[in-house]
Backbone bond lengths (Angstrom), bond angles and torsions (degrees), N, CA, C in turn:
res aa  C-N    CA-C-N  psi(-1)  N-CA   C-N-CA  omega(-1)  CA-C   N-CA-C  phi
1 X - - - 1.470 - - 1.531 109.46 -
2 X 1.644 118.14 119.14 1.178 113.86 159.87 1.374 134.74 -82.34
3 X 1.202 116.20 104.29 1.978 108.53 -158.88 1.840 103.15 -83.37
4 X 1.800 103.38 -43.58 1.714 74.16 162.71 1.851 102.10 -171.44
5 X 1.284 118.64 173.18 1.196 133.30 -163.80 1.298 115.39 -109.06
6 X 1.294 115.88 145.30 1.306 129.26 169.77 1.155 121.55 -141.56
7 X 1.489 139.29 118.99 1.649 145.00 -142.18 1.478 104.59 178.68
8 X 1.368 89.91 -161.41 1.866 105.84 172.00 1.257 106.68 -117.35
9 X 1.149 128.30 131.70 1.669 139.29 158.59 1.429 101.14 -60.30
10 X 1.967 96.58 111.01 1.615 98.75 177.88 1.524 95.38 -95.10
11 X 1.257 120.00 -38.43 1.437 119.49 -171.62 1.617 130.91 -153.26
12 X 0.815 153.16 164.32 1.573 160.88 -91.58 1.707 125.95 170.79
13 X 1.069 113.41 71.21 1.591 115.82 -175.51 1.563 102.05 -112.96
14 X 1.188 108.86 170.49 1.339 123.68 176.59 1.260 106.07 -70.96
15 X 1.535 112.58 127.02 1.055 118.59 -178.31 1.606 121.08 89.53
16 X 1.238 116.56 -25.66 1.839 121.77 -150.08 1.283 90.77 -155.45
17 X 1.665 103.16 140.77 1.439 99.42 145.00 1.530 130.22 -155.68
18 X 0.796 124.38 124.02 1.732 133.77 -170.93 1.541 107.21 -27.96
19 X 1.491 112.56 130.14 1.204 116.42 156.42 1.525 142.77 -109.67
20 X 1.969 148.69 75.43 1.267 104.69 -168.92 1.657 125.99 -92.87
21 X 1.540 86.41 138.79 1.595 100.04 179.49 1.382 107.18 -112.95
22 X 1.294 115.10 117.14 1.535 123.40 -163.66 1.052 110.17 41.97
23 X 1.557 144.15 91.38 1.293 136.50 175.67 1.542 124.54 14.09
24 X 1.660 108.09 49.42 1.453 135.58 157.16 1.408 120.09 -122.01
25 X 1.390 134.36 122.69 1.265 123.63 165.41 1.299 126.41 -106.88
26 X 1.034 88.99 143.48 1.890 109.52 -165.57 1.656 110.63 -97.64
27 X 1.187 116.80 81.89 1.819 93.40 178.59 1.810 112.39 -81.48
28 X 1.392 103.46 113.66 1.616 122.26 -166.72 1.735 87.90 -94.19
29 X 1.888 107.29 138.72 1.495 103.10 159.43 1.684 108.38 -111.00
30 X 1.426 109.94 146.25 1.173 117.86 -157.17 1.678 96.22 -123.72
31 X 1.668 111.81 -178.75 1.747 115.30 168.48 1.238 80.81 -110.59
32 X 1.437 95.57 171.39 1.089 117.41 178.89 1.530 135.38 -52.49
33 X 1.651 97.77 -57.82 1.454 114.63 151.02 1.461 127.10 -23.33
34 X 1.462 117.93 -65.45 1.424 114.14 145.42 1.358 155.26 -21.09
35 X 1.542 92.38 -65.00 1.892 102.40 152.04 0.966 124.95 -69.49
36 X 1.226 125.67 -10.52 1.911 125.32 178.96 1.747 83.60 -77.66
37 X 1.421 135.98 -51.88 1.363 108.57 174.08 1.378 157.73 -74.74
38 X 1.465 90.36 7.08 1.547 113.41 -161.24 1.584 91.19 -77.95
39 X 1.528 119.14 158.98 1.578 132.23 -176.66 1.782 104.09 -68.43
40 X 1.417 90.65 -152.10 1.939 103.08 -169.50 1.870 83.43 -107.53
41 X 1.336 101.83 145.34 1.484 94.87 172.81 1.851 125.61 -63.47
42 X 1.308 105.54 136.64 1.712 123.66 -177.64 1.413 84.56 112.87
43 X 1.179 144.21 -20.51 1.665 139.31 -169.74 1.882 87.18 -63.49
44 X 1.835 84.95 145.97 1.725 98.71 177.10 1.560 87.25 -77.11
45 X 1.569 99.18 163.32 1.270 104.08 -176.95 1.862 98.53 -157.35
46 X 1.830 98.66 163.00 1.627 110.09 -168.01 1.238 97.15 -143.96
47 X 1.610 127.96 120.20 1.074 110.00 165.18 1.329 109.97 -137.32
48 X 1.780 136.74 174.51 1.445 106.52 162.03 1.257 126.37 -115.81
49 X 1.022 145.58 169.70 1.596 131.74 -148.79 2.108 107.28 -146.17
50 X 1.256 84.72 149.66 1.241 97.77 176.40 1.263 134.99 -123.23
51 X 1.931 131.92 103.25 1.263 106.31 -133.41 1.555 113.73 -101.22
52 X 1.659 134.62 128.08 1.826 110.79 -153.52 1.865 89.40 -106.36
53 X 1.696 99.64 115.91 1.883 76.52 162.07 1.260 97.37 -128.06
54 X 1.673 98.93 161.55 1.011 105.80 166.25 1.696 117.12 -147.06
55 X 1.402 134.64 -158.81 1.241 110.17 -163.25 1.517 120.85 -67.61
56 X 1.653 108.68 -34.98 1.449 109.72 177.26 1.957 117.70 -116.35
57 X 1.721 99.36 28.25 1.389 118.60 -177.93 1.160 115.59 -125.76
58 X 1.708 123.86 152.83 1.563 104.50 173.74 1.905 81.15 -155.70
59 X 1.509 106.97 97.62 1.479 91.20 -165.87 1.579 89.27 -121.60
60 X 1.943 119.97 166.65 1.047 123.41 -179.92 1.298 92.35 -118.29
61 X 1.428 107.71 150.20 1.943 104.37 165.69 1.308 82.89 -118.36
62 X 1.603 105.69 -173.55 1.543 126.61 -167.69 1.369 120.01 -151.65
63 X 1.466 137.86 121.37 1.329 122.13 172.60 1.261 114.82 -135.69
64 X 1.409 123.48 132.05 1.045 143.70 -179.24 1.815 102.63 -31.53
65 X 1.659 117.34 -62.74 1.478 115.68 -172.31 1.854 99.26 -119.60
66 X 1.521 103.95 -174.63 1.539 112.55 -162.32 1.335 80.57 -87.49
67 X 1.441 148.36 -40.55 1.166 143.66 -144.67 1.895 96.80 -81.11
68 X 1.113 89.01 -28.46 2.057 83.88 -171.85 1.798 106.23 -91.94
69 X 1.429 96.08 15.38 1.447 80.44 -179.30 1.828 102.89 -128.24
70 X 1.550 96.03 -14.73 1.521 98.90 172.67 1.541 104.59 -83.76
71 X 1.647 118.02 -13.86 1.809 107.00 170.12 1.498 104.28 -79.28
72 X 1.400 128.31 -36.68 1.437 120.58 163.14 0.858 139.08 -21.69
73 X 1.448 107.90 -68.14 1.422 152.26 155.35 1.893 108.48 -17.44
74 X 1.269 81.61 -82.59 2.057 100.06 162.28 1.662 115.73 -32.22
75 X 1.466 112.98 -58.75 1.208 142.32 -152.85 1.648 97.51 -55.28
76 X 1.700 111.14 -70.31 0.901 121.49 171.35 1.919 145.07 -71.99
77 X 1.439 82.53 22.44 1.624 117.51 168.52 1.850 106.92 -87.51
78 X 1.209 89.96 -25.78 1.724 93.63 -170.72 1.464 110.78 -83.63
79 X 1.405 123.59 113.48 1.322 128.37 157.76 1.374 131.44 -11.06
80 X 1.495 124.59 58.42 1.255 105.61 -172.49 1.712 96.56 159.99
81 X 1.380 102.73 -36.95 1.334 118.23 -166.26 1.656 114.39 -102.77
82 X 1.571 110.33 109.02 1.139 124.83 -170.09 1.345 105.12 -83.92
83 X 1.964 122.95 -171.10 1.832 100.48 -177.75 1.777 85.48 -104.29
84 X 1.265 131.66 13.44 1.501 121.98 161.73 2.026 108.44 -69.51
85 X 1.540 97.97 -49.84 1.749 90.69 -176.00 1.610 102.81 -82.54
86 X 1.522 122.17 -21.60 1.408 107.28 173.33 1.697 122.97 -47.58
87 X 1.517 98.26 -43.62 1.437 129.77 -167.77 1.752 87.43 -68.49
88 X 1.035 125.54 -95.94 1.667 119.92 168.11 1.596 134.54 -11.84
89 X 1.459 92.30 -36.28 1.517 92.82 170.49 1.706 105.57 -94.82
90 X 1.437 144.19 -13.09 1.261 132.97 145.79 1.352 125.04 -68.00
91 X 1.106 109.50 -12.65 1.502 114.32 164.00 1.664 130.38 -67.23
92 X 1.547 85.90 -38.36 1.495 113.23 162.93 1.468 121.25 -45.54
93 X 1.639 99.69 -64.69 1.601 110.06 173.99 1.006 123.81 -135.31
94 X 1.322 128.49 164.42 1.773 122.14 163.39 1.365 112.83 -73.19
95 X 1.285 112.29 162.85 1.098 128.19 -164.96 1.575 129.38 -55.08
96 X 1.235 107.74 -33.55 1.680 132.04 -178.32 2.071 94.98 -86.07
97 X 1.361 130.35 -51.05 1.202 114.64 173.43 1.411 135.00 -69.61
98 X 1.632 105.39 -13.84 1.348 111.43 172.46 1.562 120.26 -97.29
99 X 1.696 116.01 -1.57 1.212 150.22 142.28 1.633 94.09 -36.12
100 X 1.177 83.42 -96.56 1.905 96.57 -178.06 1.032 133.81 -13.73
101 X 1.922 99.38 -68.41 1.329 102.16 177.22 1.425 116.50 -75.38
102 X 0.914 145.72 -13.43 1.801 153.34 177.43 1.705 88.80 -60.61
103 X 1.326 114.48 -75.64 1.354 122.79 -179.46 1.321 147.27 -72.71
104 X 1.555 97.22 14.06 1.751 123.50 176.57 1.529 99.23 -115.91
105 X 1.522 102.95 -20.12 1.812 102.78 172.37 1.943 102.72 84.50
106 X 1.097 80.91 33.34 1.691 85.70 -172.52 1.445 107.31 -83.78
107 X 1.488 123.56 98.55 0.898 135.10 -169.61 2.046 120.59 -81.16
108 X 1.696 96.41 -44.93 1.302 84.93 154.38 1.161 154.52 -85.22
109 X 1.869 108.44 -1.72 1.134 129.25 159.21 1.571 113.22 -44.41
110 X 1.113 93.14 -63.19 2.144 107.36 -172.04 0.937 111.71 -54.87
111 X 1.867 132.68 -28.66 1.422 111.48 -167.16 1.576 96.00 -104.04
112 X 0.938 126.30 15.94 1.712 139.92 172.17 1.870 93.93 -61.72
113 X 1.260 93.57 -55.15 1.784 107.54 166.38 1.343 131.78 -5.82
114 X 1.346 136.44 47.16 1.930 102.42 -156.62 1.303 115.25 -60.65
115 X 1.496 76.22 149.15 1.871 99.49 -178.32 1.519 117.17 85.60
116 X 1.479 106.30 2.33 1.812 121.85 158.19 1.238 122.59 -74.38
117 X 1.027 121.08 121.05 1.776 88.90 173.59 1.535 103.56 -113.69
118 X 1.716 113.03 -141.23 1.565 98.65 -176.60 1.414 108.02 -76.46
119 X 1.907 109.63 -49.08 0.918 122.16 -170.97 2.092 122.06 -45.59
120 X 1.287 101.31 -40.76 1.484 120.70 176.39 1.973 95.41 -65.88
121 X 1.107 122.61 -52.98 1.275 112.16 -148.16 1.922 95.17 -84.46
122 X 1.228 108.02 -5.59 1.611 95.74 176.68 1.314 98.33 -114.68
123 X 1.306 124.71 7.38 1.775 113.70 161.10 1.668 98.72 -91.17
124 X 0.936 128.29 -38.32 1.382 133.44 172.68 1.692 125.81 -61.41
125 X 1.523 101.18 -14.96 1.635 112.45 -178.61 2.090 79.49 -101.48
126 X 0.779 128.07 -63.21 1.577 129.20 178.01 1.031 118.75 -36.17
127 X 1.372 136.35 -20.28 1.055 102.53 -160.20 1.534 95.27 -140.05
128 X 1.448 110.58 -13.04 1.695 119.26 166.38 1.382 120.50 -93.40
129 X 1.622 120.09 -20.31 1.450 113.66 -174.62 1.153 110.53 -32.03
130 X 1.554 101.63 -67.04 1.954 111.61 -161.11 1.500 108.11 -71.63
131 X 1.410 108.06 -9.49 1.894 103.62 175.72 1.777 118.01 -90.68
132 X 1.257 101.26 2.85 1.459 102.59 -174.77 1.806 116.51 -124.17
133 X 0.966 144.61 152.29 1.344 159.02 -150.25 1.420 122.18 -159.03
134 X 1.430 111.47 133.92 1.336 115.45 -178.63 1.690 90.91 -132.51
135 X 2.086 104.07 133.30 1.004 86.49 -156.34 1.749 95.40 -115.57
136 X 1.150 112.16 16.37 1.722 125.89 125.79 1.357 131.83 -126.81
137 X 0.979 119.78 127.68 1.432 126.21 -179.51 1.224 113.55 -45.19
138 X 1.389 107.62 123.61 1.607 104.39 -176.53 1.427 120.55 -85.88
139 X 1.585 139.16 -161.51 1.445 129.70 167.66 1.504 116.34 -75.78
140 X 1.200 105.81 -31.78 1.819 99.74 -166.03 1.929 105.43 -53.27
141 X 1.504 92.80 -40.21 1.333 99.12 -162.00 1.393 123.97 -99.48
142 X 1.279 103.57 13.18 1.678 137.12 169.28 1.432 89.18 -80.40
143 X 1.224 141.18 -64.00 1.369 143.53 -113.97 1.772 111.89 -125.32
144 X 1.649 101.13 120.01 1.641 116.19 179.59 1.689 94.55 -15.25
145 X 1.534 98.24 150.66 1.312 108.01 177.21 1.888 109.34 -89.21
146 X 1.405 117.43 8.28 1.786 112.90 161.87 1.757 93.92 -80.26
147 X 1.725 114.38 -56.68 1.491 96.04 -157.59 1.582 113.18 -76.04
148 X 1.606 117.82 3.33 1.228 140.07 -177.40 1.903 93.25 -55.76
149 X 1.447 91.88 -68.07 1.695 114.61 177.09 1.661 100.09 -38.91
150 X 1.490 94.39 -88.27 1.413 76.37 173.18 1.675 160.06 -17.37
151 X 1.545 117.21 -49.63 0.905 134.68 172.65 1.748 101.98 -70.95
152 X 1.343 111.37 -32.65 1.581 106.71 -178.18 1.550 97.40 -53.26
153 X 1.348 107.33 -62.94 1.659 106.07 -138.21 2.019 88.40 -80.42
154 X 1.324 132.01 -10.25 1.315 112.54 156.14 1.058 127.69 -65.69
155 X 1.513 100.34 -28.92 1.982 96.40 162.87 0.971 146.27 -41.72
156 X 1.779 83.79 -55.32 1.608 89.42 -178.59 1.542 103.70 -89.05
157 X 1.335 145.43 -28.27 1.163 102.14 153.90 1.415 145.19 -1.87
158 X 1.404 92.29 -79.00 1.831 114.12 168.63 1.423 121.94 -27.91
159 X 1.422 105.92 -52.60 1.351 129.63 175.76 1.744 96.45 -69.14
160 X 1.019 143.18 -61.99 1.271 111.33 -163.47 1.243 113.92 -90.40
161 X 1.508 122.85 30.04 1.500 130.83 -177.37 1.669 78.30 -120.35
162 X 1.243 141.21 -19.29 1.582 115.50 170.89 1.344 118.34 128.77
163 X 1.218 92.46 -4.95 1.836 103.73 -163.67 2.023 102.20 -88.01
164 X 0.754 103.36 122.65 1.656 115.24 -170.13 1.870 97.89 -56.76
165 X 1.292 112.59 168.47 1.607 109.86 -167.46 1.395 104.49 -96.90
166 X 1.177 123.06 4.78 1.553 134.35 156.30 2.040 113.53 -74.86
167 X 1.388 67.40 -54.76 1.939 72.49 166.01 1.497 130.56 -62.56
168 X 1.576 106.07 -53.63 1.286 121.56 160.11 2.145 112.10 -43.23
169 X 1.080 107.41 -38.32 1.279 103.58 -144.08 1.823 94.38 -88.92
170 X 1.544 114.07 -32.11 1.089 124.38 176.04 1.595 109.91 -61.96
171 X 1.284 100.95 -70.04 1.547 110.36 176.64 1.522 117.44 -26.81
172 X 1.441 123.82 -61.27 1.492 144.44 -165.57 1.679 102.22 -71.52
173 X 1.570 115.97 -28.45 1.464 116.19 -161.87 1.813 110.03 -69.88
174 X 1.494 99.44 -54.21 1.525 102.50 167.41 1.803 134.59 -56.70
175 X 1.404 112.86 14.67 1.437 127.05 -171.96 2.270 82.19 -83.88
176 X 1.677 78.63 148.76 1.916 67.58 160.73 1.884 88.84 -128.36
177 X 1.187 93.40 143.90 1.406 102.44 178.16 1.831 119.03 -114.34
178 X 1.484 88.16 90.42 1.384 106.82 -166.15 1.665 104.73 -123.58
179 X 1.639 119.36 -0.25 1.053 115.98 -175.54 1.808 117.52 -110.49
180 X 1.242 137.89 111.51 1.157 130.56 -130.02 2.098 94.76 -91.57
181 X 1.492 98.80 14.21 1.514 89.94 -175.44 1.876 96.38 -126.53
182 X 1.616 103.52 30.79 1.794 88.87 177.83 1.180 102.89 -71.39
183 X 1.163 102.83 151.12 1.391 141.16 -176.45 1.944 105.61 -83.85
184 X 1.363 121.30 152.90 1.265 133.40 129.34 1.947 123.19 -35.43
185 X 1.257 98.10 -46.05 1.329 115.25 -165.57 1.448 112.12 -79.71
186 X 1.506 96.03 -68.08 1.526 103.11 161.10 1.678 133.63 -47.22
187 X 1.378 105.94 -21.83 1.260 107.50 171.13 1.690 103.05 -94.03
188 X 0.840 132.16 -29.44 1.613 123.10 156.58 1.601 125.01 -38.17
189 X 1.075 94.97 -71.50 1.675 111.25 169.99 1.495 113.86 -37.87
190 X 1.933 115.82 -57.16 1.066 103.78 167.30 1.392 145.28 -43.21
191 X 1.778 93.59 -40.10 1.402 117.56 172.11 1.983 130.74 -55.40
192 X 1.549 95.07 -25.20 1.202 116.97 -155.91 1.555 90.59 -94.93
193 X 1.342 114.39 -59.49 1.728 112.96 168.49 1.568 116.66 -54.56
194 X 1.183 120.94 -14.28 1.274 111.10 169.33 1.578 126.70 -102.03
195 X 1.139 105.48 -15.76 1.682 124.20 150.57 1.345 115.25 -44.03
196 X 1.713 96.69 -55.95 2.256 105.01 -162.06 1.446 70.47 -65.56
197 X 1.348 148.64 -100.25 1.214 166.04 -97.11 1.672 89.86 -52.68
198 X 1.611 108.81 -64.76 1.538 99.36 -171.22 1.569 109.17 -99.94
């Protein structure tokens, strides 16, 4: 078992990215989330890895932290869920929002997912709720289930303007939602001034 790597980032594809470690290369597949942190290529690099074989496979995944690879880990315990849709569904979110939604029972959150469907996303709320922990409560799941909505669909906004779900998730967290007429919009805007800011 390779648990994790340390080398130079030779290269960078969607989805994957080359590693050499001592004049060996490793092509590791990663989510997305992940590669939004990885360096500029020749940058030293650390990541930890998870190794899947099987009779006619011998694949590495990759995650930026221990926490995104022990939800992996989980992921692919679930009936249904291979480490290709595990990997897809961390791509989806970071680690602490897909926390959430598993454990708020957020059903239309999950099939937002591609390649989730209903059936996958309520064997996946079944069978991880009680295995997973947040060890502060985050906002989504603080918050009435209208501005719940809300905050979703400013997300994904975010997300399809480019902003990674780390970015998205930071931006949206500092809103206080004390006003019973926020907006979709208005919570964008907020989001967007707090983006330029950093």
């Amino acid at each position: 078992m390779i648990a994790f790597l340390r080398g130079r980032l030779e290269g960078k594809d969607t989805g994957s990215i080359d590693i050499d470690v001592n004049g060996i290369g490793y092509r590791v597949l990663m989510s997305n989330n992940s590669l939004a942190a990885m360096p500029p290529r020749g940058e030293p690099i650390f990541i930890y890895t998870y190794m899947h074989v099987r009779e006619d496979t011998l694949q590495l995944f990759g995650f930026f932290s221990v926490a995104e690879r022990e939800l992996f880990e989980k992921l692919i315990t679930v009936s249904g869920i291979g480490p290709k849709v595990a990997l897809a569904i961390l791509s989806a979110f970071d680690v602490d929002s897909l926390k959430q939604a598993i454990i708020s029972e957020d059903l239309a959150l999950m099939t937002s997912i591609p390649g989730i469907g209903k059936k996958n996303a309520q064997r996946l709320i079944l069978e991880l709720k009680e295995k997973l922990s947040l060890p502060e409560a985050g906002l989504i799941s603080a918050l009435p289930a209208k501005d719940r909505s809300v905050y979703e669909e400013a997300r994904g906004a975010l997300l399809s303007l480019g902003y990674s779900s780390a970015e998205a998730k930071r931006a949206l967290d500092g809103y206080m939602f004390n006003d019973d007429r926020v907006s979709v919009e208005a919570l964008i805007k907020y989001a967007l001034r707090s983006l330029a800011k950093n």
